[in-house]
C-alpha positions as CSV (number, residue, x, y, z in Angstrom):
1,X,-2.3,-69.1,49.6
2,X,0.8,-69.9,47.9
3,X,0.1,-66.1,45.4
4,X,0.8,-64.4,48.7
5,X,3.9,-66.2,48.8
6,X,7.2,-65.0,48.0
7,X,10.6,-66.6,48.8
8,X,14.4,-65.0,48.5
9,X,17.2,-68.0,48.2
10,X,20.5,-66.3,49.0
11,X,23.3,-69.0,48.1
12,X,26.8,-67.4,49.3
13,X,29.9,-69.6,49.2
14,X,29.5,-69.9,53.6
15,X,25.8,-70.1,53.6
16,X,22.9,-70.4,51.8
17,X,19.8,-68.7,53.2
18,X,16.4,-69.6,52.4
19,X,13.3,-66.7,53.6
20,X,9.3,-67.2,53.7
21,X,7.7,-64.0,53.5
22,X,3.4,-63.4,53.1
23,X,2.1,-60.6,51.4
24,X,-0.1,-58.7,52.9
25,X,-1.8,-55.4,51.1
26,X,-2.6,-54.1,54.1
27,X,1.2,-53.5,55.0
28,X,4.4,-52.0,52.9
29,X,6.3,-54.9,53.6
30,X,6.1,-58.6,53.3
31,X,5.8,-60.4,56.3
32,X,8.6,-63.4,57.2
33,X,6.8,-66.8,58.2
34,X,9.5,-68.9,57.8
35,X,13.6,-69.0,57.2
36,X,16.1,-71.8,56.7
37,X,19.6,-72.0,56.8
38,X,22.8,-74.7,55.6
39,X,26.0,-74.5,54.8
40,X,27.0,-74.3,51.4
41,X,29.2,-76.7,49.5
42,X,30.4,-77.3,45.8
43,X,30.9,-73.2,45.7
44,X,34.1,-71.1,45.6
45,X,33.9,-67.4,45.3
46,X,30.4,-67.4,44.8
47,X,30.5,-69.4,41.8
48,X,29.5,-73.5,41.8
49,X,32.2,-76.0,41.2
50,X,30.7,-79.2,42.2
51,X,26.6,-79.2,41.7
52,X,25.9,-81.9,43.5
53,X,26.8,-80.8,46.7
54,X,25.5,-77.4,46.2
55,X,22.3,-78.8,45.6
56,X,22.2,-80.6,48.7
57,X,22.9,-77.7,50.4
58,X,20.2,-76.2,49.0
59,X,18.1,-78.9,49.9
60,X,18.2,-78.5,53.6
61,X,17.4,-74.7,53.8
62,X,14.6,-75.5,51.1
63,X,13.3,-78.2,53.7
64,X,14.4,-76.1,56.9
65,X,12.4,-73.0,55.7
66,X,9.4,-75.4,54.3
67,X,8.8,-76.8,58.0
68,X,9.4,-73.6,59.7
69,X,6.7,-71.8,56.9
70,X,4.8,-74.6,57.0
71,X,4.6,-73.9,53.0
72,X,5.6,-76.2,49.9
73,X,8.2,-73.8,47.9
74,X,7.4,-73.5,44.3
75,X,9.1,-70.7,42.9
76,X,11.7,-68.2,44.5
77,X,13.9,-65.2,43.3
78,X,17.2,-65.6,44.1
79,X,20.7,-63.6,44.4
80,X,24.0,-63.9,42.6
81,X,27.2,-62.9,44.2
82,X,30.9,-64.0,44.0
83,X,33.6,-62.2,42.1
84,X,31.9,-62.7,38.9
85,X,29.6,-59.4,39.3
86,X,30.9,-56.8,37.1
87,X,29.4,-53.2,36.2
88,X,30.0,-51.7,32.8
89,X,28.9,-48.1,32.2
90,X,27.5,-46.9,28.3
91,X,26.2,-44.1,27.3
92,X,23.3,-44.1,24.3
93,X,21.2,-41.4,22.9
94,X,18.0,-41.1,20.6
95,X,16.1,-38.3,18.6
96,X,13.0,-37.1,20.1
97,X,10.1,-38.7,18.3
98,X,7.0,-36.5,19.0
99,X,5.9,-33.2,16.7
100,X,6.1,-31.1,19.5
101,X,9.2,-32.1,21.3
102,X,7.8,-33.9,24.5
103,X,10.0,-36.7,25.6
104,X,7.8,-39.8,26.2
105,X,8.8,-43.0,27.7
106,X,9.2,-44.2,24.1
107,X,12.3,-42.0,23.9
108,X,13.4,-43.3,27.0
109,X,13.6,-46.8,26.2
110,X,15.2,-45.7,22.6
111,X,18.3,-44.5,24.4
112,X,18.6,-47.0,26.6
113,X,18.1,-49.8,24.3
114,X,21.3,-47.6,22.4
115,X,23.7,-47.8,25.3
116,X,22.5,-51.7,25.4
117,X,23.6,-52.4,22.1
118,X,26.9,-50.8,22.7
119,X,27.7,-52.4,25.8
120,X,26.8,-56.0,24.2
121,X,29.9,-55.7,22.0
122,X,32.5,-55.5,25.3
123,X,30.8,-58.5,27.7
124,X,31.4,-61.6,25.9
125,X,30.4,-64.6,27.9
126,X,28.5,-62.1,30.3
127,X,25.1,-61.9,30.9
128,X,23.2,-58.6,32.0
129,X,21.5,-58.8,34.9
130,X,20.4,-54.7,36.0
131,X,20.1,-51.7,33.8
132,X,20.3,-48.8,36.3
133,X,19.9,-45.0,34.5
134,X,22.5,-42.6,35.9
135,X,21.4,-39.9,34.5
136,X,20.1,-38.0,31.1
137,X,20.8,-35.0,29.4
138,X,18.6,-33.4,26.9
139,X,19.9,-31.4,24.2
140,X,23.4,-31.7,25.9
141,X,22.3,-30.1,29.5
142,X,21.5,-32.3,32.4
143,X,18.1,-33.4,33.4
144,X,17.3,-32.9,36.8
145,X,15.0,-35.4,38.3
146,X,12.7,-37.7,35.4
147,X,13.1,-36.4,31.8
148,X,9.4,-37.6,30.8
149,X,7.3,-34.6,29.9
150,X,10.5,-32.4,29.1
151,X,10.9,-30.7,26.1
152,X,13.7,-31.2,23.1
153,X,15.4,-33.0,20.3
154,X,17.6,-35.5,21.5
155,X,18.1,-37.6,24.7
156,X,21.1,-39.1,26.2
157,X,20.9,-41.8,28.8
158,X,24.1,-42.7,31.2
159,X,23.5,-46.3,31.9
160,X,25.0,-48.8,34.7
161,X,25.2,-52.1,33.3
162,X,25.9,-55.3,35.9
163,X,26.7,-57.8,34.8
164,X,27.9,-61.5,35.8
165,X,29.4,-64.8,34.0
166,X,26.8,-66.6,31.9
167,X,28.3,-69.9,32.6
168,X,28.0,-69.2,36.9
169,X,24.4,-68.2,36.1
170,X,22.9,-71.1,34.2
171,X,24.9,-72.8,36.4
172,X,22.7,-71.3,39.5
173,X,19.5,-71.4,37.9
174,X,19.9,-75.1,36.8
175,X,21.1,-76.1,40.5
176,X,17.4,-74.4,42.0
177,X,15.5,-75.7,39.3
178,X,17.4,-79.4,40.2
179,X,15.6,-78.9,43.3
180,X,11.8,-78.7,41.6
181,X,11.9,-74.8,42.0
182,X,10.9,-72.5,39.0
183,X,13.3,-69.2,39.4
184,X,11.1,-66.5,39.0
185,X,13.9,-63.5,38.5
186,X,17.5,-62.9,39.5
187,X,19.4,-60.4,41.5
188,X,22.5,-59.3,42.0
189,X,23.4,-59.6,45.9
190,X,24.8,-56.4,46.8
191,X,21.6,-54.8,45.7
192,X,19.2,-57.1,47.7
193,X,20.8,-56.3,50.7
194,X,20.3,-53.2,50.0
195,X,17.1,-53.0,50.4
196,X,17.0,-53.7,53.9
197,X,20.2,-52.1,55.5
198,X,19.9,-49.0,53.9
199,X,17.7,-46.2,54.6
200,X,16.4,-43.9,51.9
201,X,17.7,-41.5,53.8
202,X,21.5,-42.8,53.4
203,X,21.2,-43.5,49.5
204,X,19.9,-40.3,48.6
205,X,23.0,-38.7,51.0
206,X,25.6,-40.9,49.5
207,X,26.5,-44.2,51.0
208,X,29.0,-47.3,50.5
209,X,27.1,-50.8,51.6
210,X,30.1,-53.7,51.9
211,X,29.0,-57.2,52.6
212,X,31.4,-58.7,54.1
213,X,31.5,-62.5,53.2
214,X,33.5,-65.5,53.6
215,X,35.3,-65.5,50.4
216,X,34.8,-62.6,48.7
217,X,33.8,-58.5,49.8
218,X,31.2,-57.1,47.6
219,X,30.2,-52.9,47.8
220,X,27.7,-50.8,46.5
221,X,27.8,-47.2,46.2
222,X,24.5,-45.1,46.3
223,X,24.1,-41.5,45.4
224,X,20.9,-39.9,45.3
225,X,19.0,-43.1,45.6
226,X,20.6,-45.0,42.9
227,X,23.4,-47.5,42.9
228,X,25.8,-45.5,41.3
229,X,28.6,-48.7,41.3
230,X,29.1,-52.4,42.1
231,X,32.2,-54.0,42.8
232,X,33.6,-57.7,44.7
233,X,36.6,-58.2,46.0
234,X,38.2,-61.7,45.8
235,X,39.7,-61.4,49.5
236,X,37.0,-62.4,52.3
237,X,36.3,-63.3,56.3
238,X,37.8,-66.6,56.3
239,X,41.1,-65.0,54.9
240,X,41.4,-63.2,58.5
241,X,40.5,-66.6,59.8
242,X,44.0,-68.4,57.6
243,X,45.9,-65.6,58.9
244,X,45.3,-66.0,62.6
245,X,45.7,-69.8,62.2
246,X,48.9,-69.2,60.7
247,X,49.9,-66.3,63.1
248,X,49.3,-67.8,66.3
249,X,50.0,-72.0,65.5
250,X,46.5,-72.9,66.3
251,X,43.8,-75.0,64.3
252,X,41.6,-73.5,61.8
253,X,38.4,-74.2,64.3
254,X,39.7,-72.0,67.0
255,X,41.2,-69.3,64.5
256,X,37.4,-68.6,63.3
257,X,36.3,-69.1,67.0
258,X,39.1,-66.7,68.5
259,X,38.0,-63.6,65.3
260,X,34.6,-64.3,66.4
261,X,34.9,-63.5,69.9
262,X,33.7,-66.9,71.3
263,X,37.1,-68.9,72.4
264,X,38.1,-68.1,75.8
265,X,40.2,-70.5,78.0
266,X,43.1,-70.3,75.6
267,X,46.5,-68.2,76.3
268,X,47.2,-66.6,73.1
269,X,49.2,-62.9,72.2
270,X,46.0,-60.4,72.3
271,X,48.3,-58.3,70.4
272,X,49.4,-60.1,67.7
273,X,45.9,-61.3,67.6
274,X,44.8,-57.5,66.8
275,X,48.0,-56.9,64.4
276,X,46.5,-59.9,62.4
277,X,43.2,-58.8,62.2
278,X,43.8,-55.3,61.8
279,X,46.2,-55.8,59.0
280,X,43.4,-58.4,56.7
281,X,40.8,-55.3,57.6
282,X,43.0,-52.8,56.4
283,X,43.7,-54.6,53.1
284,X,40.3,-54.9,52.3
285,X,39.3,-51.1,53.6
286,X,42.3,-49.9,51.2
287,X,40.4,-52.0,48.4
288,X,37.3,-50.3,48.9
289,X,39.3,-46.5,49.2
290,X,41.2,-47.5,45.6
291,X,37.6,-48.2,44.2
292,X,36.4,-45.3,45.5
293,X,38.6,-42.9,44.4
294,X,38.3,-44.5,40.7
295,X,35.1,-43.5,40.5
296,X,35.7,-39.7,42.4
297,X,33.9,-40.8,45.8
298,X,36.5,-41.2,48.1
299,X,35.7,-39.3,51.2
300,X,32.2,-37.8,49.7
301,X,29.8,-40.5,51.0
302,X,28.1,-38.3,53.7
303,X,26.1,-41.4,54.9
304,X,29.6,-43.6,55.1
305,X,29.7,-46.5,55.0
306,X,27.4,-49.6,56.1
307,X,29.2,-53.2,56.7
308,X,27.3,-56.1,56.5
309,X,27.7,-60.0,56.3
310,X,28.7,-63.1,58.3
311,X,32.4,-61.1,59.0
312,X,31.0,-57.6,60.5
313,X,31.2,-59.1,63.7
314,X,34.9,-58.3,64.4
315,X,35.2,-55.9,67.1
316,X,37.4,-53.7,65.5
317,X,35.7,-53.5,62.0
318,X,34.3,-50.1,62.3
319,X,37.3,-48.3,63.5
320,X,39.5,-49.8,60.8
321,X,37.1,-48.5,58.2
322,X,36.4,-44.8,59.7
323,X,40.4,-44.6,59.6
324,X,41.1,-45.6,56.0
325,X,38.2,-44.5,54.4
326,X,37.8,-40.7,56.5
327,X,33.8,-41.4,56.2
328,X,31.1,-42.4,58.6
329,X,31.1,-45.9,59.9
330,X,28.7,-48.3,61.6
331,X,27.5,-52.2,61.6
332,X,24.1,-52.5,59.7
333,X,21.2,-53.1,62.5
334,X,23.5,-52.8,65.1
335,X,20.9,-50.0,66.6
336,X,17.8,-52.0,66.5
337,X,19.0,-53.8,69.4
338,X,18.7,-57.3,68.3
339,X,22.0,-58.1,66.4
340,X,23.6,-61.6,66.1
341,X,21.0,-63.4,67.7
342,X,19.9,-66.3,66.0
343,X,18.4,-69.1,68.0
344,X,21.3,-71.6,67.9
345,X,23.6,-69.2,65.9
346,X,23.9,-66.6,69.1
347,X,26.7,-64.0,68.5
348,X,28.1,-66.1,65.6
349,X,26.6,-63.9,62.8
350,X,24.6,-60.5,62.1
351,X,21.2,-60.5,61.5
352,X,22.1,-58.4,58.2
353,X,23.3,-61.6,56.8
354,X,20.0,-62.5,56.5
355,X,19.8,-59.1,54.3
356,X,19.7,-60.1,51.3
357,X,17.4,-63.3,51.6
358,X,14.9,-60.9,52.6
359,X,15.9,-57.9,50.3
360,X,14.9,-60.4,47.5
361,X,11.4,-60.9,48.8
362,X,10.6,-57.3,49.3
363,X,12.0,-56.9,45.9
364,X,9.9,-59.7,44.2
365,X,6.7,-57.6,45.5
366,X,7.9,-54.2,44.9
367,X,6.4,-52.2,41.4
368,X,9.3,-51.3,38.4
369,X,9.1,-47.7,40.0
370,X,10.5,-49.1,43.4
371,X,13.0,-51.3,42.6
372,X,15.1,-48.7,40.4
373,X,15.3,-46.4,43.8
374,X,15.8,-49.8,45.7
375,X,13.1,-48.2,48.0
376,X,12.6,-50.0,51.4
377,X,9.6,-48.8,54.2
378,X,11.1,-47.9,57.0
379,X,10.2,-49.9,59.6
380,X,11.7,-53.2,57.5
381,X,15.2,-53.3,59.2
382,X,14.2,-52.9,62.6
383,X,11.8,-55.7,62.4
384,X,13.4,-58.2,60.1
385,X,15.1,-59.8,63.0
386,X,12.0,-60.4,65.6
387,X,10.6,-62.7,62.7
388,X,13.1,-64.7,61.2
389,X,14.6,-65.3,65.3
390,X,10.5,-66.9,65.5
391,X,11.5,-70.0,62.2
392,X,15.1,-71.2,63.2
393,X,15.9,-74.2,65.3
């Protein structure tokens, strides 16, 4: 039983997320039979400052998801976040080593492992967690589609490198295993949830997914079906939340009640209340602009951009980013019909903030092949919510 078991363990500095999934070869996509929740403690900015908390935290979703599941939890993949993700691009080359010219995946691996060794040299105390191919040229001409079977001298590999701090990582993996669970693999967060808010469709377009998150706003940019960039922000949610506190005089419980939509019965400036919130938005949209025009894809996303996260619910989100960014806009799910319904967590979060939990399942079952396109079946998103609203309390 427990071979056909794969669990995702999202720890964010709000939440940390735990989901049960089954495999079953008779469908694309692993099936959720469980999912637990807490809220997280001893993290700042995705990063652990006080372990023992952070392990109790983990604790409860471990034991949450086990009852719902009704499975003992051995080993799980789980995601890194916080604003110690970092990409690093390199470039590395090698000769072509067959008689006749033919590129095999020998050569491949050759210039990769070059841009590798180059890259070491400039991430002290960093640890790399995804080697992502851009894209190759052979003989100085670019290769369209896979460069196996081609035919010349020398191969060059563009390489996207992330990367996060070594410390925060052993510092994850140590608080898991603390808990009796083997970690079978890391991820970076961004591209979990990427696996189940995004279409194929939208990362072979061009797309921008931003999670946003308590403490910190993390993006990934895809371009024909590769993430093509990574980047967090160290500005978050609960910074809208300070603001409003601040703005209107009122304790932080009803600030995050009040930008959630749920606190009525209080007499407050609806006006000022949408300067506030308008004015955090538009810092973090004119983050995500700066970024993209750094790396020349500012207004050439034809997919948009997809928000995400515990802080996609504000009303005004997608406006804000349609008007700074000039690209497409929407929530993630929002069309399946069944957003921000969570048993006892009704209208207080997305169901894409249980995105990347999942995303980490689907990619502890997925082959090499699928997890460098970050390829998801389509019918995932539109059913991810009907089964995790089945395992919470």
């Amino acid at each position: 039983m427990t071979r056909n078991i794969t669990t995702g363990i999202d720890i964010g500095t709000y939440q940390i997320k735990v989901v049960v999934t089954k495999n079953d070869k008779n469908t694309r996509t692993p099936k959720i039979i469980g999912a637990g929740f807490a809220q997280s403690k001893g993290l700042r900015h995705g990063y652990i400052i006080n372990s023992t908390d952070t392990i109790h935290s983990i604790n409860t979703a471990i034991e949450q998801a086990e009852k719902s599941s009704g499975v003992k939890i051995k080993k799980a993949f789980i995601s890194i976040g916080g604003v110690g993700l970092e990409e690093v691009y390199s470039k590395g080359s090698a000769v072509i080593s067959r008689a006749d010219s033919e590129i095999t995946d020998l050569d491949i691996e050759k210039a990769i492992r070059d841009s590798e060794k180059k890259v070491e040299q400039k991430i002290i105390n960093r640890k790399i967690l995804h080697e992502i191919p851009i894209s190759y040229k052979i003989d100085g001409q670019i290769a369209l589609g896979k460069p196996q079977g081609m035919k010349g001298s020398k191969i060059e590999a563009e390489i996207l490198f992330i990367t996060c701090l070594e410390r925060h990582l052993n510092d994850l993996i140590a608080a898991i295993e603390e808990t009796g669970i083997i970690v079978e693999d890391v991820m970076a967060s961004p591209l979990a949830g990427s696996f189940v808010t995004l279409s194929r469709a939208q990362k072979i377009a061009g797309s921008i997914l931003a999670n946003i998150g308590a403490e910190t706003v993390s993006i990934v940019v895809f371009e024909n079906n590769i993430p093509i960039s990574l980047k967090v922000f160290s500005i978050g949610s609960t910074d809208i939340t300070n603001d409003i506190a601040l703005g209107l005089k009122i304790p932080l419980e009803d600030a995050e009640r009040i930008k959630i939509g749920l606190l009525s019965g209080i007499d407050f400036p609806r006006k000022k209340l949408d300067e506030i919130i308008t004015a955090r938005l538009s810092d973090i949209f004119e983050l995500i602009e700066v970024h993209l025009k750094k790396i020349g894809k500012n207004g050439l996303l034809p997919a948009g951009i997809i928000i995400t996260g515990g802080g996609s619910g504000i009303a005004t989100i997608e406006d804000i980013a349609r008007a700074i960014l000039k690209l497409p806009s929407k929530i993630a799910l929002r069309d399946s019909g069944e957003s921000a319904v969570f048993g006892q967590m009704r209208e207080q979060v997305k169901d894409s903030s249980w995105a990347v939990a999942y995303g980490l399942c689907i990619w502890g079952v997925s082959t090499e092949d699928e997890s460098i396109g970050i390829k998801i079946a389509k019918e995932t998103s539109g059913n991810v919510i009907r089964w995790i609203k089945r395992f919470l309390p």
